[in-house]
C-alpha positions as CSV (number, residue, x, y, z in Angstrom):
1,X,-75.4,58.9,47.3
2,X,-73.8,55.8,46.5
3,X,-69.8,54.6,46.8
4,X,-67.7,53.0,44.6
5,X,-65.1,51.9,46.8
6,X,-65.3,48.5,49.0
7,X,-63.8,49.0,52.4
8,X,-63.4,45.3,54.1
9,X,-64.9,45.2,57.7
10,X,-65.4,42.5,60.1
11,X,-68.1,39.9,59.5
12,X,-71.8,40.2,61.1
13,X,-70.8,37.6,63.7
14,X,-68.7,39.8,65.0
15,X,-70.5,42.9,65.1
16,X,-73.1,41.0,67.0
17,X,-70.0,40.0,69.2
18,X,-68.8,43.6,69.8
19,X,-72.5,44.8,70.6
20,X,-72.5,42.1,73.4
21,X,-69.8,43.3,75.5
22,X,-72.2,46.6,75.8
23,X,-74.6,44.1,77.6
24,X,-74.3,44.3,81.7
25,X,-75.2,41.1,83.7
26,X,-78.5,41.9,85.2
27,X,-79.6,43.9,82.0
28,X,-83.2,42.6,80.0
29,X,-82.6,43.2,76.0
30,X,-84.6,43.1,73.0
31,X,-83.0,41.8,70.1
32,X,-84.9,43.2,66.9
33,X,-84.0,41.5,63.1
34,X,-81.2,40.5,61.1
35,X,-77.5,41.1,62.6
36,X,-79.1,42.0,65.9
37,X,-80.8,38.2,66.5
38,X,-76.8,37.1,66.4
39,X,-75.9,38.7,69.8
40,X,-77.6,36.1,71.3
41,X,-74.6,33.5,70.6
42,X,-72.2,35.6,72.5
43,X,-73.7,36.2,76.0
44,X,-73.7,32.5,77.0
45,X,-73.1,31.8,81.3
46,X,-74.1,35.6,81.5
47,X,-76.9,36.7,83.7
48,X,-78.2,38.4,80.9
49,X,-82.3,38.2,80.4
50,X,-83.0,37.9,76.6
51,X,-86.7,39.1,75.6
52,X,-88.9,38.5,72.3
53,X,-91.6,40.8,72.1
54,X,-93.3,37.5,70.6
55,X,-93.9,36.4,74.6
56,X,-90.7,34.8,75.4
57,X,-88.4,35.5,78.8
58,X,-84.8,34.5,78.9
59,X,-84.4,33.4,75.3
60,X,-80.9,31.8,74.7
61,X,-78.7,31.4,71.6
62,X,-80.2,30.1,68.2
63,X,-81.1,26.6,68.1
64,X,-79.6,24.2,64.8
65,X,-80.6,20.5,64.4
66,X,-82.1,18.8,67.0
67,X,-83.1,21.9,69.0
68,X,-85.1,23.1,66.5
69,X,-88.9,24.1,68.0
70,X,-90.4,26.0,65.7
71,X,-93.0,27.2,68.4
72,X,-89.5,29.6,70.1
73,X,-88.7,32.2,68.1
74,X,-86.8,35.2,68.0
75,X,-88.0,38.4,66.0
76,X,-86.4,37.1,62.8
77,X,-88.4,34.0,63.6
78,X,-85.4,32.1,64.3
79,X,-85.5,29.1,66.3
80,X,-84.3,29.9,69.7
81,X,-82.8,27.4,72.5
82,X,-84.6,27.6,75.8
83,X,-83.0,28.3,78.7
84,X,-83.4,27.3,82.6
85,X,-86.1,30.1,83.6
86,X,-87.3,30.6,80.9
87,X,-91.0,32.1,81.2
88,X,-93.8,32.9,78.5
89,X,-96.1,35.4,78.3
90,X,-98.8,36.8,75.8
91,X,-98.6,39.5,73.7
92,X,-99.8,42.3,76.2
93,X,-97.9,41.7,78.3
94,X,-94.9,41.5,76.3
95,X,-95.4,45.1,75.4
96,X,-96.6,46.3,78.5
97,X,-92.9,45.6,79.5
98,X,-91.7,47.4,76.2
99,X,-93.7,50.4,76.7
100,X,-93.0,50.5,80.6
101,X,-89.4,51.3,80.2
102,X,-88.4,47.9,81.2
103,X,-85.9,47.1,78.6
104,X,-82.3,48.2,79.6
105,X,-80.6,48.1,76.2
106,X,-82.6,47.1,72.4
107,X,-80.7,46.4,69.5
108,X,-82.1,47.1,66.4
109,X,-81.0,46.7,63.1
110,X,-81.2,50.0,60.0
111,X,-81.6,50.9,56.7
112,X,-80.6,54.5,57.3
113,X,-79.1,57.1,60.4
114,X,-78.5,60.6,60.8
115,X,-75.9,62.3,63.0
116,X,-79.2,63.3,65.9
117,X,-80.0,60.0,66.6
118,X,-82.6,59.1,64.1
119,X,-82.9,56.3,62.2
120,X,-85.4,54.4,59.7
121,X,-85.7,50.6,59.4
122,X,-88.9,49.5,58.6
123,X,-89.7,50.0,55.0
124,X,-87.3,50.6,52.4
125,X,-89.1,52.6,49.2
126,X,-85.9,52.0,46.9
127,X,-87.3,48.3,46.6
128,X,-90.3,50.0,45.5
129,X,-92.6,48.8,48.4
130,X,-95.7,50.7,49.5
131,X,-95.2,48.9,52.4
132,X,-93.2,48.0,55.3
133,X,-93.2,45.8,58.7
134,X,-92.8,48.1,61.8
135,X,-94.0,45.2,64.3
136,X,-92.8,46.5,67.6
137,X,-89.6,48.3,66.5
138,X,-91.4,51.7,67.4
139,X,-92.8,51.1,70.6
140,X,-89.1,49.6,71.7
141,X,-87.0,52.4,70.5
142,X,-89.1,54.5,72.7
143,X,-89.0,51.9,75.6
144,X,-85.4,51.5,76.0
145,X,-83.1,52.9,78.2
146,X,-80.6,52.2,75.6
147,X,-81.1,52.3,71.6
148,X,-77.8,50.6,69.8
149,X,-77.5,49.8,65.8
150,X,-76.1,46.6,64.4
151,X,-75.8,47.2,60.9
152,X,-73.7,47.0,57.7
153,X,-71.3,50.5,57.0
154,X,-73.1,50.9,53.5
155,X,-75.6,49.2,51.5
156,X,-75.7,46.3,48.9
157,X,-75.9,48.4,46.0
158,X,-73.3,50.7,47.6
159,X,-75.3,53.8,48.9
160,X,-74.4,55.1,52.3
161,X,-76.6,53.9,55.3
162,X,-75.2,56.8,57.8
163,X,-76.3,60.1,56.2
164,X,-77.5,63.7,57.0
165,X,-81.2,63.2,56.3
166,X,-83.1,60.6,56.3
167,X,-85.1,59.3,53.1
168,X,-86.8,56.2,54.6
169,X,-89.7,56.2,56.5
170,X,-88.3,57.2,60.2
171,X,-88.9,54.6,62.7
172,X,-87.6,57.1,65.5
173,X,-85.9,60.4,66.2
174,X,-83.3,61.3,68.0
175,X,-83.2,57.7,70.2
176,X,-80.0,56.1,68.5
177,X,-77.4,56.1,71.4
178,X,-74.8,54.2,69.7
179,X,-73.8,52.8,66.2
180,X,-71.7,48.7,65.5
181,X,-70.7,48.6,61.7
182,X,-68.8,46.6,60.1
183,X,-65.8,48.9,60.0
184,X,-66.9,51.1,63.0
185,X,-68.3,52.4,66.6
186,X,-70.0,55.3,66.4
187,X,-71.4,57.3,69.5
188,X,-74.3,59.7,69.1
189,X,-73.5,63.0,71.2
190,X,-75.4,66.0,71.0
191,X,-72.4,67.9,68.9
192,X,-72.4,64.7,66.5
193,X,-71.3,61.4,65.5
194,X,-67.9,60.5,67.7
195,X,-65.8,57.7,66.1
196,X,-64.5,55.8,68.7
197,X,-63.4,52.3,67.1
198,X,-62.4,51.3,63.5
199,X,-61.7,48.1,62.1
200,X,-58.8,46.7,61.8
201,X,-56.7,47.9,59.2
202,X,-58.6,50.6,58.3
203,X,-58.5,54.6,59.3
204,X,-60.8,57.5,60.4
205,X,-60.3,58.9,57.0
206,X,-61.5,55.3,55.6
207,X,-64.7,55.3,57.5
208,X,-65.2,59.4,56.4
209,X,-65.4,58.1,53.3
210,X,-68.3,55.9,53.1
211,X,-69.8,58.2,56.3
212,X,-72.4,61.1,54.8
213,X,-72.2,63.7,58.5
214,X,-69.2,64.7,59.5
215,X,-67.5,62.5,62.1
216,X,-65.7,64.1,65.1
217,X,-62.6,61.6,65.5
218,X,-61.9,60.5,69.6
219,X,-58.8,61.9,70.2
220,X,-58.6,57.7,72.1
221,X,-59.6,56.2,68.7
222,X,-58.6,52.6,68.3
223,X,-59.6,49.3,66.7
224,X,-62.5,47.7,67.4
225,X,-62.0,45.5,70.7
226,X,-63.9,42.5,71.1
């Protein structure tokens, strides 16, 4: 299902800004691609430990110009500043830490989400694609102890990205814990989708609109707070 109308959100920076104050010092996070990668320009002087399933420990923001090394990379394959601490790792062990549990919060960006919690985002058959890239996205939804979205409201060609059933390829089911659009927060509860934040200048009924489930509206709704 597709929609005509254009609501204006806030840009991806500051999704990726809003995601970030969900981030507790002490907490190690996976940032997976696209909108995501950006959260890592917003947590700087935070005791916050930044991992890339790629083998890399206390990643820090992107790096531009002469910090460029191509060899540190985040999962968009991004070049990524070191930081003091940093440590590196191989592969195995990188997802010996995913699949252990040991990441407090991932972030992951989507092409689609249902009201339970599941979400697809690593082929998109609309392109018509036979294939996709899961990498490590379904070992990490499963590792987490927190599974947020960073995504766009609705797609480029208008249809909705938060809908009753999936038609993608799943990556996961029933992990998603919360969801940072660019004209909402959205909480996954086990009676639904709860919006709790809206963009400025926009309502509840605005976000209904371009939303496929039914959203129960927080009877504390307000605008998005960064």
């Amino acid at each position: 299902m597709a929609n005509s109308v254009k609501l204006e959100g806030i840009p991806r920076e500051m999704i990726a800004l809003r995601v970030s104050k969900e981030i507790q010092d002490g907490d190690y996070v996976n940032l997976g691609i696209g909108i995501p990668t950006l959260v890592s320009n917003w947590i700087e002087g935070r005791d916050i430990i930044l991992q890339s399933e790629i083998g890399m420990l206390k990643t820090g923001p992107l790096a531009y110009d002469a910090d460029v090394n191509q060899d540190l990379i985040n999962a968009s394959c991004q070049p990524v500043v070191e930081l003091p601490g940093t440590v590196y790792f191989d592969i195995l062990e990188s997802f010996t830490m995913i699949r252990g549990g040991r990441m407090s919060m991932v972030v992951m960006g989507a092409l689609q989400v249902n009201d339970k919690g599941d979400y697809a985002g690593w082929a998109n058959p609309s392109r018509g694609l036979d294939v996709g890239n899961i990498g490590g996205s379904m070992d990490l939804c499963v590792g987490a102890n927190k599974l947020f979205l960073a995504m766009e409201h609705v797609a480029v060609d208008g249809k909705l990205k938060i809908v009753k059933h999936l038609t993608f390829p799943p990556t996961t089911a029933g992990r998603v814990n919360k969801i940072f659009t660019d004209l909402a927060v959205i909480e996954v509860t086990p009676k639904g989708l709860l919006l709790k934040e809206v963009a400025p200048g926009l309502t509840a009924a605005d976000v209904q609109s371009v939303t496929e489930p039914k959203l129960i509206i927080s009877p504390e709704l307000k605008e998005i707070e960064f």
